[in-house]
C-alpha positions as CSV (number, residue, x, y, z in Angstrom):
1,X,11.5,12.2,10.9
2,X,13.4,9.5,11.5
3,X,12.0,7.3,9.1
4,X,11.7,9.7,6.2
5,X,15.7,9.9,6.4
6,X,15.8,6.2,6.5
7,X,13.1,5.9,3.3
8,X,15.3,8.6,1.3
9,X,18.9,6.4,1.4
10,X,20.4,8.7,4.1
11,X,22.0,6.0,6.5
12,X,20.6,5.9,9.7
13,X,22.7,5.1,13.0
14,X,20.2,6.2,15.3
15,X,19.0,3.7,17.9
16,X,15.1,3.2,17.6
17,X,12.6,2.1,20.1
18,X,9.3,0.2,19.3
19,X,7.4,-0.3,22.5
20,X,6.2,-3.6,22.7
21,X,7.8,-4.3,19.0
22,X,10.9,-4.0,17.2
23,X,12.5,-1.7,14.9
24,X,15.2,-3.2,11.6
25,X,17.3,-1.9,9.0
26,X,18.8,-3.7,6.4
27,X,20.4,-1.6,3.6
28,X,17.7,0.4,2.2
29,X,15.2,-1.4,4.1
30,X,13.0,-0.3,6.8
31,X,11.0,-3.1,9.1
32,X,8.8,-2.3,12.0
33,X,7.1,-4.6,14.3
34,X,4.5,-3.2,16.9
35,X,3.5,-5.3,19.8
36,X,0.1,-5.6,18.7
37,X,0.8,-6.9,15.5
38,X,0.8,-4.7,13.1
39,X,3.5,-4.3,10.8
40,X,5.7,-1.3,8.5
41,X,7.9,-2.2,5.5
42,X,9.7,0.0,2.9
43,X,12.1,0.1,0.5
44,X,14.4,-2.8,-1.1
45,X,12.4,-5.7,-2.0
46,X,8.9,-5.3,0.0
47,X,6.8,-8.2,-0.2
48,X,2.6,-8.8,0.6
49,X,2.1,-8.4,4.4
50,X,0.9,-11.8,6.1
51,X,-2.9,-12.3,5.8
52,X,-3.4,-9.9,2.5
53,X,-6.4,-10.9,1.3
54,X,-7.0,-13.0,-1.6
55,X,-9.0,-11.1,-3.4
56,X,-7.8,-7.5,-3.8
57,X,-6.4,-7.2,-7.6
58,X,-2.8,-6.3,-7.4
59,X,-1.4,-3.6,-10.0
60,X,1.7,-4.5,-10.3
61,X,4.1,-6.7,-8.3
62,X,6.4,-4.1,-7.2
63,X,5.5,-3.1,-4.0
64,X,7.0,0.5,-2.6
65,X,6.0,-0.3,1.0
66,X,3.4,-2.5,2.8
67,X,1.5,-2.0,6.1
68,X,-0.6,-4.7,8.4
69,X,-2.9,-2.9,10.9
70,X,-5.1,-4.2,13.2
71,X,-8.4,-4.1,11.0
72,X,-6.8,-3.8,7.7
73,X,-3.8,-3.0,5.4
74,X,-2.5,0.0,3.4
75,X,0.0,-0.7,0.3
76,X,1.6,1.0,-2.1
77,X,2.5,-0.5,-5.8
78,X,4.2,0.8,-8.6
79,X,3.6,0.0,-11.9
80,X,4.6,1.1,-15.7
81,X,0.9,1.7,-16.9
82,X,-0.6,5.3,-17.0
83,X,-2.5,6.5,-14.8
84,X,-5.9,6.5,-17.0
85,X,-4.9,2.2,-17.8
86,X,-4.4,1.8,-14.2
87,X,-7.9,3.5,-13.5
88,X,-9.3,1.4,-15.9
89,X,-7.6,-1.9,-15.4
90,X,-8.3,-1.3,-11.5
91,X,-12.4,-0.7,-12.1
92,X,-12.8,-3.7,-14.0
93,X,-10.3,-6.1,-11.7
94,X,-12.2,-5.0,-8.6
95,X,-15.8,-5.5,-10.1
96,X,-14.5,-9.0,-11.4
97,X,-13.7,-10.1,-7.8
98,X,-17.1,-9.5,-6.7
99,X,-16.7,-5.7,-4.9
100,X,-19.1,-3.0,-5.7
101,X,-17.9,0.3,-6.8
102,X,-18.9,2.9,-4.1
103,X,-16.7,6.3,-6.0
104,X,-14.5,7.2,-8.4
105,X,-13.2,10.1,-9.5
106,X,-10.6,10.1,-12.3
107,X,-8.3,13.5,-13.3
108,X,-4.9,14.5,-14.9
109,X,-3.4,14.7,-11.4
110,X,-4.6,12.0,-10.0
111,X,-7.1,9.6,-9.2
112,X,-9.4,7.4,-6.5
113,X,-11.8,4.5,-6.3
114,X,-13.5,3.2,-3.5
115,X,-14.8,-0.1,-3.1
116,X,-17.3,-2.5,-1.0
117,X,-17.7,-5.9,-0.2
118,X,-20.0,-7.5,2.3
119,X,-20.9,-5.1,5.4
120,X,-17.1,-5.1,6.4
121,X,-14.7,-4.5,3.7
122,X,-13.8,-1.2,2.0
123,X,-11.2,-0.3,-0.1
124,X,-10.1,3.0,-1.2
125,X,-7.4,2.7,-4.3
126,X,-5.3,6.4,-5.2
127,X,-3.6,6.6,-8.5
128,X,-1.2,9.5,-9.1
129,X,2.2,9.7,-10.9
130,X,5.6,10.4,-9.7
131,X,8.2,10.6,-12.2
132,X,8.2,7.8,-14.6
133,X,5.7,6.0,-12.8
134,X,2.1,5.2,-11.7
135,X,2.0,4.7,-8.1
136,X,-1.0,2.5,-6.4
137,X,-2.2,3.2,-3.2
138,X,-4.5,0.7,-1.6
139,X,-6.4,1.2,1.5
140,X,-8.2,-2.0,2.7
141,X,-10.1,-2.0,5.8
142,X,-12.0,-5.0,7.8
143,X,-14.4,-4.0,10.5
């Protein structure tokens, strides 16, 4: 809850606890630090967590909010293309870095593609709209 007032512009003065981590807010930014390494960013100017692998095609380079795990990543982009040119453009980037295409599944309210590469790499991309915008999910795991 306590996040999802910070993410929406309502200020926050609550004091929050990270066990193990740490916990910041600058403006419309929220940064979390968990003692295991994993990380959380949102809002303001998010930026490619540390270790994002080099070859996952990025949509855009507006990021909405980023996410280091400890065996993988989640990140969001946003991006002016429709949905159906983002569908597209995402197929063909991810086939031309070498990962096979496992699903996809394209419709007016939305869409997914999953990805593999190797024996330990997946990545599941959704592609839906909100407002003006196409937003990119990406969901990258590393066994």
């Amino acid at each position: 809850m306590i996040l999802t007032l910070c993410l929406s512009g309502v200020a926050c003065d609550r004091k929050v606890t990270v066990p193990g981590g740490s916990y910041e807010q600058d403006g419309d930014q929220v940064k979390i630090q968990t003692g295991d390494g994993g990380s959380f960013v949102a809002g303001g100017d998010v930026k490619l967590p540390e270790g994002f692998p080099d070859d996952i095609p990025r949509p855009s380079n507006t990021l909405q909010m980023a996410m280091k795990m400890l065996q993988g990543f989640n990140v969001a982009f946003v991006c002016k293309e429709s949905q159906s040119d983002m569908f597209s453009r995402l197929r063909a980037d991810f086939k031309e870095q070498g990962w096979e295409e496992t699903m996809a599944n394209q419709s007016v309210n939305g869409s997914v593609l999953s990805f593999t590469k190797g024996d330990s790499r997946n990545v599941t991309c959704s592609i839906g709209k909100n407002k003006e915008q196409t937003v990119v999910g990406l969901v990258i795991a590393q066994r």
